[in-house]
C-alpha positions as a printed Julia matrix, in Angstrom:
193×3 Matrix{Float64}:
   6.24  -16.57  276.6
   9.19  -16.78  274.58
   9.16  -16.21  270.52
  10.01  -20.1   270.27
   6.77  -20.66  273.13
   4.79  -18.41  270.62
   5.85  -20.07  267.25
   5.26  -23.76  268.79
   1.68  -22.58  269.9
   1.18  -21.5   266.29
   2.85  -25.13  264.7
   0.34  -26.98  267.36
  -3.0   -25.68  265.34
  -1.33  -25.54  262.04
  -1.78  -21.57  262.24
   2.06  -21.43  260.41
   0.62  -22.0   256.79
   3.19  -21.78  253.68
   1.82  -20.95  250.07
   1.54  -17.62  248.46
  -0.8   -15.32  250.15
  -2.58  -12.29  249.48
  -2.52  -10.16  252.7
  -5.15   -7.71  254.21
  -2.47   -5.12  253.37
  -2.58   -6.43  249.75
   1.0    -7.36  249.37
   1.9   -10.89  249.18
   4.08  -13.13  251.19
   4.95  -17.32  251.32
   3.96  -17.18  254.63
   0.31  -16.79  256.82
  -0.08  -16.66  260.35
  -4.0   -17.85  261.18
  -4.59  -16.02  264.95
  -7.83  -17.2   264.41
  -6.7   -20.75  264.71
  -4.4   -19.87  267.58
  -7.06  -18.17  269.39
  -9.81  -20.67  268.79
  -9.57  -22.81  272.35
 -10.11  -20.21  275.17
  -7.56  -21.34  277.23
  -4.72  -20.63  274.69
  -6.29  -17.21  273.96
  -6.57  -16.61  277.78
  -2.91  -17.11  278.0
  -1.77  -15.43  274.82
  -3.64  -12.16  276.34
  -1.77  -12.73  280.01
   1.78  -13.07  278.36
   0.42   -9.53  275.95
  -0.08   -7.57  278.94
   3.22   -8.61  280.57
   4.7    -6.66  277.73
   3.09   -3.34  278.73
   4.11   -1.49  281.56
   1.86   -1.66  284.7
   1.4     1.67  284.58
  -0.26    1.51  281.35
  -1.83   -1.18  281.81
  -4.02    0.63  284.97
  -4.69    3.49  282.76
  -6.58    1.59  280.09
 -10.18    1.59  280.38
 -11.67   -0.37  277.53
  -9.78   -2.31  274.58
 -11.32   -1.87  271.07
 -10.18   -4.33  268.41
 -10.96   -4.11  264.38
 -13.72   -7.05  263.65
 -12.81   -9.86  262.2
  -9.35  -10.55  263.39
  -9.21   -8.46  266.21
 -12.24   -9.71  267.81
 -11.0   -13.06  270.29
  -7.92  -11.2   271.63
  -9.58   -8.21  272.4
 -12.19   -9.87  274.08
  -9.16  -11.45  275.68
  -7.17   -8.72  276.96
 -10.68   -7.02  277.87
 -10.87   -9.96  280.52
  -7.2   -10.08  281.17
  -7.38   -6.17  281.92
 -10.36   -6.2   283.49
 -12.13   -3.49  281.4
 -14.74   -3.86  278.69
 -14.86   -4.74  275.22
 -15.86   -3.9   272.08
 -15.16   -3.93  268.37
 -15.42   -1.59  265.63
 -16.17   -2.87  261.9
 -16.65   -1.69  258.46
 -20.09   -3.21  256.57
 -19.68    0.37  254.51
 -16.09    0.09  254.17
 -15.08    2.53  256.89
 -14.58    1.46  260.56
 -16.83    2.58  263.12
 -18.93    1.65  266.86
 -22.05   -0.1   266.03
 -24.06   -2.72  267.38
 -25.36   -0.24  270.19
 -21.13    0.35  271.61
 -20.32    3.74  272.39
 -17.52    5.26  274.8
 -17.02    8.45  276.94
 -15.34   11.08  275.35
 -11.7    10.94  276.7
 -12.22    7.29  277.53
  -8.41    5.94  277.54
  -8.09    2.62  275.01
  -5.66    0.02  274.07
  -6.7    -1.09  270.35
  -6.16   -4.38  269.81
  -4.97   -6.23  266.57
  -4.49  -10.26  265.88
  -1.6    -9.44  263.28
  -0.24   -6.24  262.26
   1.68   -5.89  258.69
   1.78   -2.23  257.34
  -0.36   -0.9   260.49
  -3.05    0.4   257.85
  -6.29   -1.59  259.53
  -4.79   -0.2   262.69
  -4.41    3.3   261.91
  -8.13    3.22  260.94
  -9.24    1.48  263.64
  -7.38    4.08  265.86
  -9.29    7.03  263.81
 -12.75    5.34  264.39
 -12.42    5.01  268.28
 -10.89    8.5   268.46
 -13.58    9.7   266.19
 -15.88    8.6   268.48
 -14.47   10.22  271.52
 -12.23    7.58  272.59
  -8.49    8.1   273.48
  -5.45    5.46  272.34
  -3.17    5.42  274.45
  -1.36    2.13  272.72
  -2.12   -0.54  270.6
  -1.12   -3.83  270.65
  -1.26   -7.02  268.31
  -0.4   -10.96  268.55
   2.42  -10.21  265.6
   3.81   -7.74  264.1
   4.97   -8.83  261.02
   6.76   -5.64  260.26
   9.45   -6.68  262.89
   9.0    -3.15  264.59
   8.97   -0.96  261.6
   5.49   -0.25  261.5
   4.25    3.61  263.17
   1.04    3.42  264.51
   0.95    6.88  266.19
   0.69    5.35  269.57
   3.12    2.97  271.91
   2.7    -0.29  270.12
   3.1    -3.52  272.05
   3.05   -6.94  269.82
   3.34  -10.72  271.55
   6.25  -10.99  268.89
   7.91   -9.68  266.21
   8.15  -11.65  263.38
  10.32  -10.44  259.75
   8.13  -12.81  256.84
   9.2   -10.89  254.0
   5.73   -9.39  252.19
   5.84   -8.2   248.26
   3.95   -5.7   246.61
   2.56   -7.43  243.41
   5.19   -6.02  241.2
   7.61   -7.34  243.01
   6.8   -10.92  243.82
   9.99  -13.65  243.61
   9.24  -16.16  240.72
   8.37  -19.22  243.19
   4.96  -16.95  244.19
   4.66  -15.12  240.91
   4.09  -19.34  239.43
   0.96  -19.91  241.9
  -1.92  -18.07  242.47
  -3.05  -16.34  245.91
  -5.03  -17.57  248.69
  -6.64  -14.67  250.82
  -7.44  -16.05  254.04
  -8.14  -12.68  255.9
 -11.46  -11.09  256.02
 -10.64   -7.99  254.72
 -11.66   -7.11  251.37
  -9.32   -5.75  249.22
């Protein structure tokens, strides 16, 4: 899929929303992609997954063994590129604040994982989501994500592959331009800040 493919998928569910956001990161931006929109008819998710793993190389691709995506957002496209893979998967979440295998998951030590991400910004969710499987015996061997919205600044630690890079410029609160510093926020994510 090309980055025009990618953006008109978004457009066709209204996933492109403009306003001033508050993002999972916690800076602000005027724009919001909703993957959970874009993901919400199967067959759309089925093919965003196909066109994610014709980013990675096929070597790495037959080395992955199970994808583990951060619940909420993470959830339908890992399930995704689970089926698109061929491999299991699962989800870790945070009902105390810190991510973690529940819900009876667990791997085998050394087990080799792609985490999976619906939109990445500043890579923090990631990185923690990277600790949790590896603190449970897992091992990363790349990530992935629908966006990146750090247009491939963002160091995860681990070869990163994103459906497409996109360059929204974000702003910490301090900083916001006047047109978003006149309207209040709308958090749409489920992370709480």
């Amino acid at each position: 899929m090309t980055e025009d493919e990618i953006l008109s998928e978004f457009r066709s569910v209204d996933a492109l929303l403009e306003g001033h956001f508050l993002l999972s990161s916690g800076r602000h931006s005027a724009y919001y992609l909703q993957c959970a929109r874009l993901l919400m008819n199967a067959e759309r998710a089925g093919r965003i997954a196909l066109a994610l793993t014709q980013k990675m190389p096929r070597e790495l691709r037959n080395e992955i063994e199970a994808v583990i995506s951060p619940a909420m957002g993470g959830l339908i496209i890992g399930h995704e590129m689970g089926r698109a893979l061929g491999v299991d998967a699962m989800f870790v979440e945070r009902p105390d604040g810190v991510f973690g295998l529940r819900r009876g998951f667990s791997i085998t030590p050394g087990t080799k994982v792609l985490m999976m991400e619906d939109v990445v910004t500043t890579g923090l969710s990631s990185r923690e989501a990277i600790a949790a499987i590896e603190a449970a015996g897992g091992h990363v061997i790349a990530a992935g994500a629908v966006v990146d919205r750090s247009a491939g600044t963002v160091d995860l630690g681990v070869p990163f592959f994103p459906l497409i890079q996109l360059n929204f410029p974000t702003y910490a609160p301090d900083e916001l331009p006047p047109e978003l510093a006149a309207t209040e926020a709308v958090k749409p994510g489920s992370r709480k800040l």
